[in-house]
C-alpha positions as CSV (number, residue, x, y, z in Angstrom):
1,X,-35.2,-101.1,-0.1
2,X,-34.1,-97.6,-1.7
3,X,-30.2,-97.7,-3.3
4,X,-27.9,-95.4,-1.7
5,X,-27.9,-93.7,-5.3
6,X,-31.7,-93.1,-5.0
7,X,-31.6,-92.1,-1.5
8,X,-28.4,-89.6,-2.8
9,X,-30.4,-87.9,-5.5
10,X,-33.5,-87.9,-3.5
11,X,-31.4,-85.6,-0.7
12,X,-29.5,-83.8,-3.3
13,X,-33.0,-83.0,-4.9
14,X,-34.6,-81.8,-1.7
15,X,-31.7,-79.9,-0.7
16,X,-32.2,-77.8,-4.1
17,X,-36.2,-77.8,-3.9
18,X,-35.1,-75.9,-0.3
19,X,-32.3,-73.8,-1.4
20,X,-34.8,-72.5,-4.4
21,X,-37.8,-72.1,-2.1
22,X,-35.4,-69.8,-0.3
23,X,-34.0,-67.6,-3.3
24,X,-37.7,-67.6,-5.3
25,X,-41.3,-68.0,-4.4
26,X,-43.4,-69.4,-7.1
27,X,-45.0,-67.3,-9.5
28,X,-48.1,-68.4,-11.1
29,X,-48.9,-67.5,-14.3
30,X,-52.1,-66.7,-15.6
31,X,-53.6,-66.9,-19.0
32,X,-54.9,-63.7,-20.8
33,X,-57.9,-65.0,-22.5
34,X,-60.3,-64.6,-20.4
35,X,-61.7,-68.4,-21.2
36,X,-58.9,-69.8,-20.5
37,X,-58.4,-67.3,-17.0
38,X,-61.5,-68.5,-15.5
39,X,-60.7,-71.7,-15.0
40,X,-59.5,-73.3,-11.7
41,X,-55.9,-73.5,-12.6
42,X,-52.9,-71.3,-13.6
43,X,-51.9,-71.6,-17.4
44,X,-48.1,-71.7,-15.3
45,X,-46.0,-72.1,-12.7
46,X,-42.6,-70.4,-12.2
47,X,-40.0,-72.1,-9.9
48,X,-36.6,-70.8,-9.9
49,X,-35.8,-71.5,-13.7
50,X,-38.0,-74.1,-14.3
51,X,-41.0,-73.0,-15.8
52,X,-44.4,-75.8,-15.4
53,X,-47.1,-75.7,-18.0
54,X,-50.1,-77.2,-16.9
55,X,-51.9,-79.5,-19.5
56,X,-52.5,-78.4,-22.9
57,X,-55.3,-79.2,-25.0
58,X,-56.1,-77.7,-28.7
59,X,-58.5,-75.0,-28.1
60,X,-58.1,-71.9,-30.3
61,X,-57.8,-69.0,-28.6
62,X,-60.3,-66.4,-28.2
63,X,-62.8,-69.0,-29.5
64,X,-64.7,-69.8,-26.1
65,X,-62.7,-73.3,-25.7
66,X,-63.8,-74.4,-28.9
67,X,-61.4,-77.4,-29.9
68,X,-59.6,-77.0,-33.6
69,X,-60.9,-79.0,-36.2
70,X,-59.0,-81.8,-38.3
71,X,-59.3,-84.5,-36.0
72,X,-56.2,-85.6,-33.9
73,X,-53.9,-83.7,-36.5
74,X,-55.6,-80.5,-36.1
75,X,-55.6,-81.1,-32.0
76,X,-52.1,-81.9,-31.8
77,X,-51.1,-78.5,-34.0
78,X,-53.7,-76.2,-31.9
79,X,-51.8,-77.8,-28.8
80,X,-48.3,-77.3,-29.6
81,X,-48.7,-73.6,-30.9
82,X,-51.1,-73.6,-27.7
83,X,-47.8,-74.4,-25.5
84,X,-45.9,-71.6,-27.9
85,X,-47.6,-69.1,-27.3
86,X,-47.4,-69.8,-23.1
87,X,-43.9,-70.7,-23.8
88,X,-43.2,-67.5,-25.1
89,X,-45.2,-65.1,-22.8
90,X,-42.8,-66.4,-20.1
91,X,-39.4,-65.9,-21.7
92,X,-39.1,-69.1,-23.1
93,X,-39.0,-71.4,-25.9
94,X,-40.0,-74.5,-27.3
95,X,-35.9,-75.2,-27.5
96,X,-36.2,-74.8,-23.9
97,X,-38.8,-77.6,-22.8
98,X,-37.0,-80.5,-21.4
99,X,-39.8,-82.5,-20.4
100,X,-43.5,-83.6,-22.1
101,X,-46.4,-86.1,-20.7
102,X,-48.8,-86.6,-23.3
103,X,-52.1,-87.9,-22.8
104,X,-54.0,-89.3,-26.0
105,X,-57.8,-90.0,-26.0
106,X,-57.0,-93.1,-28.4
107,X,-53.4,-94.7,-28.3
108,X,-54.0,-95.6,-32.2
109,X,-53.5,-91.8,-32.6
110,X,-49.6,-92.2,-30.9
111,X,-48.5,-92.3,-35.2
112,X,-50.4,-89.2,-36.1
113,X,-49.3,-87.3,-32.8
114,X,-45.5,-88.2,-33.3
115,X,-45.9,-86.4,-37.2
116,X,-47.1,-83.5,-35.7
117,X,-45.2,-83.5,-32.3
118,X,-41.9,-84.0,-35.0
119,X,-42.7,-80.2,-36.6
120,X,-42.7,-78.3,-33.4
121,X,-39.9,-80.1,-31.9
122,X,-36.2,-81.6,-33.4
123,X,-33.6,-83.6,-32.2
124,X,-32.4,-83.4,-29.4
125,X,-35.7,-84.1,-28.4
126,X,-37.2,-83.3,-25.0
127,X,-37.6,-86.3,-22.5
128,X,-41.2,-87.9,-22.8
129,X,-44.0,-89.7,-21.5
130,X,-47.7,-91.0,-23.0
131,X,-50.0,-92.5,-22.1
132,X,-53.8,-93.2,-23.3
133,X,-56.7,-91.8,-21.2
134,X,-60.5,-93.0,-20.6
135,X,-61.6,-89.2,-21.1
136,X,-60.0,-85.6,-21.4
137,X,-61.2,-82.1,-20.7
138,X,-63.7,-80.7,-23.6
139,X,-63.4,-83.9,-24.9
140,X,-60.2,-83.5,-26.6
141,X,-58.3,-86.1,-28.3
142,X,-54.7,-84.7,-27.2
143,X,-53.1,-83.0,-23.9
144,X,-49.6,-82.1,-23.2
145,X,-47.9,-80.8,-20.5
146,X,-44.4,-79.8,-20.4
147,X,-41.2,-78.4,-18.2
148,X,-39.1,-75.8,-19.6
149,X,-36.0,-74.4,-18.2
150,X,-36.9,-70.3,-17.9
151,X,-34.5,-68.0,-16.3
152,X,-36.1,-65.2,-15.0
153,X,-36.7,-62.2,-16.9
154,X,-34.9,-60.0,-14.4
155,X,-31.2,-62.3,-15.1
C-alpha cells in the first residue's frame, strides 16, 4: 500500500511532467561526430530545464569509437570530459548535473572511479547511483549517465 506522501509526490510530479509537456516539447539532441550520430540514440534529451544525457562511455572523439587507453582510469577521464563537452554544447555545466548512474564492468574498479569521478566533480556532489554490469557497449569498463538542470538558451 502506497503512503499518502508517495501518492502526494507522485500527483504533484505528474501534474508538472503535464504542465511542462504543455509549455515545451522535447528536444533531442544529437551528437556532432558523425560516429557517435549514427547511432540509434540521441547524445540528449531536453525537457523543460532538465537536460538527459544518455550513457556515457570513454570513447575519444573523432577516433571511430575507439575507447581511451589507461585502463579504468583512462575510461573514467575520457567519460567525464565525454559528458563535458555534451554538457556544454547544451548550455550547461558539470556544476549543473544533479543526478549520475554509473555502470562499472568490475565493481573492484568503484575505488579507482571515485578518484577520478572526485576531479570533475566537488562537494556538493550530485546525487548518485552504481551499479556493476555483466557487459557494456564497446566493451568499456565505465558508463555514466547524468541529469542536469539546463534552462533554455532562449531565457
Amino acid at each position: 500500500m502506497r503512503s499518502l506522501a508517495s501518492i502526494s509526490m507522485w500527483l504533484l510530479l505528474a501534474a508538472h511532467t503535464a504542465a511542462a509537456g504543455e509549455a515545451h516539447k522535447p528536444e533531442f539532441l544529437r551528437s556532432p561526430d558523425p560516429a557517435a550520430a549514427a547511432l540509434p540514440f540521441s547524445e540528449a534529451v531536453r525537457s523543460g530545464d532538465v537536460l538527459f544525457l544518455s550513457g556515457q562511455i570513454g570513447t575519444v572523439p573523432g577516433k571511430n569509437n575507439a575507447l581511451a587507453e589507461g585502463g579504468i582510469q583512462g575510461e573514467t577521464e575520457q567519460t567525464l570530459s565525454n559528458i563535458r563537452a555534451v554538457l556544454e554544447r547544451h548550455g550547461a555545466s558539470m556544476r549543473d548535473v544533479v543526478k549520475c548512474t554509473v555502470f562499472l564492468a568490475d565493481i573492484k574498479d568503484w575505488p579507482a572511479f571515485n578518484e577520478v569521478y572526485r576531479k570533475h566533480f566537488s562537494a556538493p556532489f550530485p546525487a548518485r547511483s552504481a551499479l556493476a554490469a555483466s557487459g557494456l557497449a564497446l566493451g568499456a569498463k565505465v558508463e555514466v549517465e547524468c541529469i542536469a538542470q539546463a534552462p533554455h538558451k532562449g531565457k
